[in-house]
N, C-alpha and C positions, 0 to 999 in steps of 0.2 A: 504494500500500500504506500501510496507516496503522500504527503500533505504539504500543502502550498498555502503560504499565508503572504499574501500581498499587501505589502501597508504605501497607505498614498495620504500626501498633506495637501489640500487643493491650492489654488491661487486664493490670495487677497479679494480679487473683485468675482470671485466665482459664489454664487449660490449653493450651499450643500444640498439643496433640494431638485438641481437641474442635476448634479451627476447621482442625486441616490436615485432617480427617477429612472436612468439610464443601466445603473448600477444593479437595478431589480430586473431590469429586463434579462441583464448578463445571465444572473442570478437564475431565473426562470427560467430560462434556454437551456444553462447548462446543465441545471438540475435533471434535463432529457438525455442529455447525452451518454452514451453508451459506456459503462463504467465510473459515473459518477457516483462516489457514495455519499457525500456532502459538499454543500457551496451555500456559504452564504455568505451578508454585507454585512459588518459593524461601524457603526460610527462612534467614535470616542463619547463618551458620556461630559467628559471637563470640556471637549473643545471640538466641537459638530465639524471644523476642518478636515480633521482627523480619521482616515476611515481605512477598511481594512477586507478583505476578500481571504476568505479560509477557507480553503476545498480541499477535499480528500478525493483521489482515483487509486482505482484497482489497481493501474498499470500503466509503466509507458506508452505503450499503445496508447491505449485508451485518451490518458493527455494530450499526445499527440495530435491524432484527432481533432480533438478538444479545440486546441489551437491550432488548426488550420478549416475549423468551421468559419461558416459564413456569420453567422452572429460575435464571435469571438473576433475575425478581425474586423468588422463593423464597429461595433463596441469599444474595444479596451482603447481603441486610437483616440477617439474621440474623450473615453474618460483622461487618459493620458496629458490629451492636449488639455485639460483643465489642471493637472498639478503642478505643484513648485517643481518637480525635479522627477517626473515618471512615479513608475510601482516599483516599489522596494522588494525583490523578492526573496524569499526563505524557503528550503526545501528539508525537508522532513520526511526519510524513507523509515517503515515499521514494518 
């Protein structure tokens, strides 16, 4: 099992409400995808900037996949382009 925890700080003039809007949709989609065991969105509770994508897959594959679906590269570009500095990623294999 692999677990991926994404952490993203938005921009100054960004709304936390335009990317968790977007952020659900990832969210929803990916939770279809073949091998997903969990995905979802946190937003920091001290500072609504702050938010974070935790997903668990069965497998490379699977992942794989994952990101080269059409919603994932739709998506994350676009959350992307709202943070200070991209998605922070951390990999977690169990």
């Amino acid at each position: 099992m692999i677990r991926l925890n994404a952490f993203f700080v938005l921009k100054d003039d960004v709304a936390p409400e335009t990317v968790v809007t977007l952020a659900r949709e990832l969210v929803e989609k990916s939770r279809n995808d073949k091998g997903c065991v969990a995905y979802d969105l946190f937003q920091s509770a001290t500072n609504p900037s702050v938010m974070m994508f935790c997903e668990t897959w069965a497998d490379d594959q699977s992942l794989k996949t994952h990101t080269e679906s059409a919603h994932f590269t739709e998506l994350v570009p676009k959350i992307e382009a709202m943070t200070k500095s991209g998605l922070k990623l951390e990999r977690f294999e169990f």
